[in-house]
C-alpha positions as CSV (number, residue, x, y, z in Angstrom):
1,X,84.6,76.0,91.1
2,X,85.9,75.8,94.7
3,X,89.6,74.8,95.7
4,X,90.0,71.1,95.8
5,X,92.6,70.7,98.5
6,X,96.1,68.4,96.9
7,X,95.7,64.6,97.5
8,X,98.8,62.5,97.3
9,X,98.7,59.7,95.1
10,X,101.8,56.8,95.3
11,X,102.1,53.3,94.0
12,X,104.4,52.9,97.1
13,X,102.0,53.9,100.2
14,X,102.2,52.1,103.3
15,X,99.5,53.4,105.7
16,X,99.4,57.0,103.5
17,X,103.4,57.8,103.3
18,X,105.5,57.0,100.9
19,X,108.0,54.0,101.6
20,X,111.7,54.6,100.9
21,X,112.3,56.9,98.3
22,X,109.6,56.3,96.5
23,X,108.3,59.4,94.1
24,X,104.9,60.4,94.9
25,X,102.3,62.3,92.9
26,X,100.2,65.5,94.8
27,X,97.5,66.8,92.6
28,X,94.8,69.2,93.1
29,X,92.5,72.0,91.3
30,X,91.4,75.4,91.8
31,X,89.9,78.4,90.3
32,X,93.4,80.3,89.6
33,X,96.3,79.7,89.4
34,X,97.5,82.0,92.3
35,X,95.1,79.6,94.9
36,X,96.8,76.6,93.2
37,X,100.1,77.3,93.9
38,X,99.3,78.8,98.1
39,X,97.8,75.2,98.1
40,X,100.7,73.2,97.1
41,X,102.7,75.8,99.1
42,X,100.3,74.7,102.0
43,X,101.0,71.1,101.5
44,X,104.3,71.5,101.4
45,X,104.8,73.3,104.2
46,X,102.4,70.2,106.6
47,X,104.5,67.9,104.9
48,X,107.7,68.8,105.7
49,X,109.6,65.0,104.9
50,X,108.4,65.4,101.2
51,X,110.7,67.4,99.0
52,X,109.4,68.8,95.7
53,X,110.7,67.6,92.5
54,X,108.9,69.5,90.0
55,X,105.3,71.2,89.1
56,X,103.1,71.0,86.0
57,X,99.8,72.6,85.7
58,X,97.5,73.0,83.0
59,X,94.2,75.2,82.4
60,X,90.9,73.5,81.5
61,X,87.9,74.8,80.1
62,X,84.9,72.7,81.9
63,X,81.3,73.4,80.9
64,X,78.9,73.8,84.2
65,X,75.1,73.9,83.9
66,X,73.2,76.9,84.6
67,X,70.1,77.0,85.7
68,X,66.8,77.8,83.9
69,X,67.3,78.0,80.0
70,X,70.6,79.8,79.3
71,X,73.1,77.4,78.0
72,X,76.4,76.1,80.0
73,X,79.0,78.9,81.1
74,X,82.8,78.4,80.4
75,X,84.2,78.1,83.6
76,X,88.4,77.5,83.7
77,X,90.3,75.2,86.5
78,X,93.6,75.1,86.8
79,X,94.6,71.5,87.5
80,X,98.2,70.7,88.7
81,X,100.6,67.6,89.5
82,X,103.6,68.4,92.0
83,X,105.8,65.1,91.7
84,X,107.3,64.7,95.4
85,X,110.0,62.4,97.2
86,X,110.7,61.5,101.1
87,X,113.5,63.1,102.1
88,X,116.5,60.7,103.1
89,X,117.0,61.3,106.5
90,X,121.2,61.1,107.5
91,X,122.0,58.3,109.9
């Protein structure tokens, strides 16, 4: 299973950023849990007006096809959900 790089998803997007102070989801996958978390690190860090409100992640067992006539192999991916917010700049 290769990394899939975190995606934000919002219900209050204009043009991809989040309006106001609207709390945004950033979810993604990977094949440990160490490559996970340098990924949410990584999106963090090129998204420097989102602050991070909390992390959840959760190992899955997914069944990928083999090829010829062995069976499936167990394969885990650890999925994860960092809830964000835009920071409120001072005026």
């Amino acid at each position: 299973m290769a990394l899939r790089e975190p995606v934000m998803v919002c219900d209050g997007v204009q043009g991809g950023v989040c309006v106001g102070s609207s709390t945004c989801f950033v979810t993604g996958a990977a094949p440990t849990l160490d490559s996970l978390l340098e990924a949410m690190d990584r999106w963090l860090w090129h998204h420097p007006s989102y602050t991070a409100l909390s992390f959840s992640h959760a190992a899955e067992t997914r069944w990928e096809p083999r090829v010829g006539l062995a069976g499936p192999e167990a394969t885990t991916v650890y999925t994860g959900v960092l809830l964000v917010q835009t920071q409120q700049r001072k005026r």
